[in-house]
LUMDREN-682062 format. One record per residue: x, y, z of N, C-alpha, C, O in turn; residue in one letter; residue number from 0. Coordinates in nm, 4 decimals. Layout:
N
<node <X, Y, Z>, <X, Y, Z>, <X, Y, Z>, <X, Y, Z>, 'A', NUM>
...
END
This chain:
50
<node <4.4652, -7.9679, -3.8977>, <4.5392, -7.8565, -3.8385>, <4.4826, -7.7230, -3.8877>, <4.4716, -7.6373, -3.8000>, 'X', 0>
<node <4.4515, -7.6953, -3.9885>, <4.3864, -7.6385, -4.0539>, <4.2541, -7.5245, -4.0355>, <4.2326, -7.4041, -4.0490>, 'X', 1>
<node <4.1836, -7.6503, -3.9953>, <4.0712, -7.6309, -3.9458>, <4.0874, -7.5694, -3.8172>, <4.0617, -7.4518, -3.7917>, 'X', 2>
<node <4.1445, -7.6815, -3.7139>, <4.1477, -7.5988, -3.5835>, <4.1864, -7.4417, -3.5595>, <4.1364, -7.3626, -3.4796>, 'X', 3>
<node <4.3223, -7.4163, -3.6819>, <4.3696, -7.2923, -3.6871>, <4.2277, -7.2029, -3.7012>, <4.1894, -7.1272, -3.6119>, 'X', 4>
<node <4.1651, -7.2211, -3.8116>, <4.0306, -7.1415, -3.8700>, <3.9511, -7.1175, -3.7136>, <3.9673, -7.0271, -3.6316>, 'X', 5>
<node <3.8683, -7.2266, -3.7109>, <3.7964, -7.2302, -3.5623>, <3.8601, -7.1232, -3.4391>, <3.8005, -7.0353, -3.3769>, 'X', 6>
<node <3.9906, -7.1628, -3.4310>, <4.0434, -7.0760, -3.3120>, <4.0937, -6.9340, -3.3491>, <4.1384, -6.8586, -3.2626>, 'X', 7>
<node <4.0854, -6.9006, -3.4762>, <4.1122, -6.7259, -3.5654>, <3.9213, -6.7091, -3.5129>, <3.8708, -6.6596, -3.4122>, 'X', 8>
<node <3.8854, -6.7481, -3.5842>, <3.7106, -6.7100, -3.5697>, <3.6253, -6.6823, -3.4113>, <3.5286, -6.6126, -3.3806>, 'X', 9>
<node <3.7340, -6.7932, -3.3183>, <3.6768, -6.7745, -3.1815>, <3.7767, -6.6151, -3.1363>, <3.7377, -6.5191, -3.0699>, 'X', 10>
<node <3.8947, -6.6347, -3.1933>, <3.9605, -6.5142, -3.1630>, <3.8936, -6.3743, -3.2019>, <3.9320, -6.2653, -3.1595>, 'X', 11>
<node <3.7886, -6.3954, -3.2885>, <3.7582, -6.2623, -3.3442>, <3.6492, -6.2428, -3.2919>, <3.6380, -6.1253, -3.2569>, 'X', 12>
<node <3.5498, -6.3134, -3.2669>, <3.4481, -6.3345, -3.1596>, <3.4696, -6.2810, -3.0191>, <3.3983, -6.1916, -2.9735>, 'X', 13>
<node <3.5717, -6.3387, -2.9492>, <3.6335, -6.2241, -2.8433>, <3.6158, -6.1082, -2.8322>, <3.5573, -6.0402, -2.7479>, 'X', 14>
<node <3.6899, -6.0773, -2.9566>, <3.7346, -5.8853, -2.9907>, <3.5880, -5.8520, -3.0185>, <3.5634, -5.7322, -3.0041>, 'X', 15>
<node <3.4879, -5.9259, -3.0536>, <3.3987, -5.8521, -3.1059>, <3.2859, -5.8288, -3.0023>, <3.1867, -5.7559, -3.0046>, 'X', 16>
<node <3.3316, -5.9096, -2.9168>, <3.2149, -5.9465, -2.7708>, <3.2667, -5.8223, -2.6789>, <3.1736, -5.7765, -2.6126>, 'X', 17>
<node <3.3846, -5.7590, -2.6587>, <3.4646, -5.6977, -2.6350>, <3.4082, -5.5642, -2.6178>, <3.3657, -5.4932, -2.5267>, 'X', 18>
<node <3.4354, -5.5581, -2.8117>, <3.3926, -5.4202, -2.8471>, <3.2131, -5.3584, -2.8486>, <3.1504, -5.2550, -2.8714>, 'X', 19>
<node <3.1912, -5.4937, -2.8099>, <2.9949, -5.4618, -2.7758>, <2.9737, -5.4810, -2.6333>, <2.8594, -5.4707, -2.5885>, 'X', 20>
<node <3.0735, -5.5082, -2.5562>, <3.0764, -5.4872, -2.4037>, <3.0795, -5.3218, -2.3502>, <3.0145, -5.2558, -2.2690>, 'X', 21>
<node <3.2106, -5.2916, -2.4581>, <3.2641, -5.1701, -2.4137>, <3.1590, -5.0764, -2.4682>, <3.1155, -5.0031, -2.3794>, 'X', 22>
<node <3.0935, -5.0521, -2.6109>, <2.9773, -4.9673, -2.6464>, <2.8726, -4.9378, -2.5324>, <2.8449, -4.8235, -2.4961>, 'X', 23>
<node <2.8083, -5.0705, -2.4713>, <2.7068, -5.0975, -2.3385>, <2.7484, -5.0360, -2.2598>, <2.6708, -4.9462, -2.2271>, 'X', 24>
<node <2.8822, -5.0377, -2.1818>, <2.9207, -4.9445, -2.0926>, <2.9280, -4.8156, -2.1623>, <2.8633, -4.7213, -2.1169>, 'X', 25>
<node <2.9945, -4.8021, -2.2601>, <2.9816, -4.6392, -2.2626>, <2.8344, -4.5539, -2.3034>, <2.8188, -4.4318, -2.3010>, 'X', 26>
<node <2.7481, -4.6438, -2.3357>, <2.6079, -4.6181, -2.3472>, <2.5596, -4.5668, -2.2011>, <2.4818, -4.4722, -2.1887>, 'X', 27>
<node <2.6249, -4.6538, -2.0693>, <2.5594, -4.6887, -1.9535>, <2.5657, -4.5485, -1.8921>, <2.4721, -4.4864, -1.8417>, 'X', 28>
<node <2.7317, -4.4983, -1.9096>, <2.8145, -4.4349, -1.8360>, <2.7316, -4.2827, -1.8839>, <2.6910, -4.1934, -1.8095>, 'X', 29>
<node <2.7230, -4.2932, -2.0642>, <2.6877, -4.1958, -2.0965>, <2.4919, -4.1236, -2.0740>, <2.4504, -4.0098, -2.0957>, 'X', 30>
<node <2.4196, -4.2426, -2.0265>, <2.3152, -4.1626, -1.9555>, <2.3117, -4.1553, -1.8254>, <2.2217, -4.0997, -1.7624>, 'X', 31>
<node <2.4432, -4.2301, -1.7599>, <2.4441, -4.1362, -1.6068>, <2.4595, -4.0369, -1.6074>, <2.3987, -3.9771, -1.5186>, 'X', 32>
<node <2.5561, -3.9415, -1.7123>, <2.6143, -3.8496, -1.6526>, <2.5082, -3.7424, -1.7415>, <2.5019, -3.6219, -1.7170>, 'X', 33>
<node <2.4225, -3.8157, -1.8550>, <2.2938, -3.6879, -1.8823>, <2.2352, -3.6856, -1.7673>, <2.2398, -3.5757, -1.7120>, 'X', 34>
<node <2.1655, -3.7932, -1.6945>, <2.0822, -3.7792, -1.5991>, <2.1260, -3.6943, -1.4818>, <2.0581, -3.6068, -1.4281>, 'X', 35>
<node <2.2563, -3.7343, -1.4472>, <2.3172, -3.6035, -1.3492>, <2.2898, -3.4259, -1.4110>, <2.2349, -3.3342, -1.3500>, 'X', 36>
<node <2.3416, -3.4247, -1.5302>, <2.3466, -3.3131, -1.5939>, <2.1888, -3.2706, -1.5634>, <2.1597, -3.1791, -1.4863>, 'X', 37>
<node <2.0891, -3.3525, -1.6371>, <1.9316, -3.3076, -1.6076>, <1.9317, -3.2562, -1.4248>, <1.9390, -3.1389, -1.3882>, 'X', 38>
<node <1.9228, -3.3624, -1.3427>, <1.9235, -3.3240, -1.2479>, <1.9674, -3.1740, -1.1939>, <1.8945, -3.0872, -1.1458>, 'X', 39>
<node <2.0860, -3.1718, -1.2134>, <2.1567, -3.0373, -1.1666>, <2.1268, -2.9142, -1.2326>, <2.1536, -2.8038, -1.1852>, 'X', 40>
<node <2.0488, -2.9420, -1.3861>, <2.0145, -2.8215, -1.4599>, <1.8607, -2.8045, -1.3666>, <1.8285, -2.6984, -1.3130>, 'X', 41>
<node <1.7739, -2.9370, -1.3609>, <1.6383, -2.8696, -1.2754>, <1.6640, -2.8068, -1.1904>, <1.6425, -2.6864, -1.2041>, 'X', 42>
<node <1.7253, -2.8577, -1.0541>, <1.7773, -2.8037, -0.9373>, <1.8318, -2.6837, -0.9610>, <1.7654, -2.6058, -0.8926>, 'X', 43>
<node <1.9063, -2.6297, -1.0129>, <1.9705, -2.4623, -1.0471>, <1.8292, -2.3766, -1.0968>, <1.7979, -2.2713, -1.0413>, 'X', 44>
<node <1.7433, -2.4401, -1.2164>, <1.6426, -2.3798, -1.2168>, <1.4973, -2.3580, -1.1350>, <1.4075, -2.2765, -1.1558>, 'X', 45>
<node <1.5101, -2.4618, -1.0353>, <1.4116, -2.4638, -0.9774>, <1.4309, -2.3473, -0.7959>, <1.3459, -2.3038, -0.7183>, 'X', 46>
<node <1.5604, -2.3396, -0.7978>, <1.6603, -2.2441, -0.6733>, <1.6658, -2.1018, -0.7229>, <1.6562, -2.0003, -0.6539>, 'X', 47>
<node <1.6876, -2.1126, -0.8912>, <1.6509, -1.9819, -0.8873>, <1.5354, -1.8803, -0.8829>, <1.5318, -1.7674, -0.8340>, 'X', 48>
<node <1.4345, -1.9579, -0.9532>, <1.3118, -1.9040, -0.9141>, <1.2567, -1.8703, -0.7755>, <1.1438, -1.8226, -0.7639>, 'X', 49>
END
């Protein structure tokens, strides 16, 4: 009983931890779309004003 408890705490934490390196990836993902937008829109303003 024991054991299984251990095994299924350890798969439980494995979850949370698969989780929290899912969610980093996306916010990695999210966070060079919105540089790359930012780049974009800074060339474009500089390239309109000239």
């Amino acid at each position: 009983y024991l054991f299984i408890y251990s095994n299924g705490n350890s798969f439980k934490k494995h979850l949370i931890f698969g989780d929290i390196y899912l969610l980093i990836q996306y916010e990695i993902h999210l966070r060079n779309i919105l540089f790359s937008m930012i780049y974009v829109c800074f060339s474009y303003c500089c390239s309109t004003r000239n």
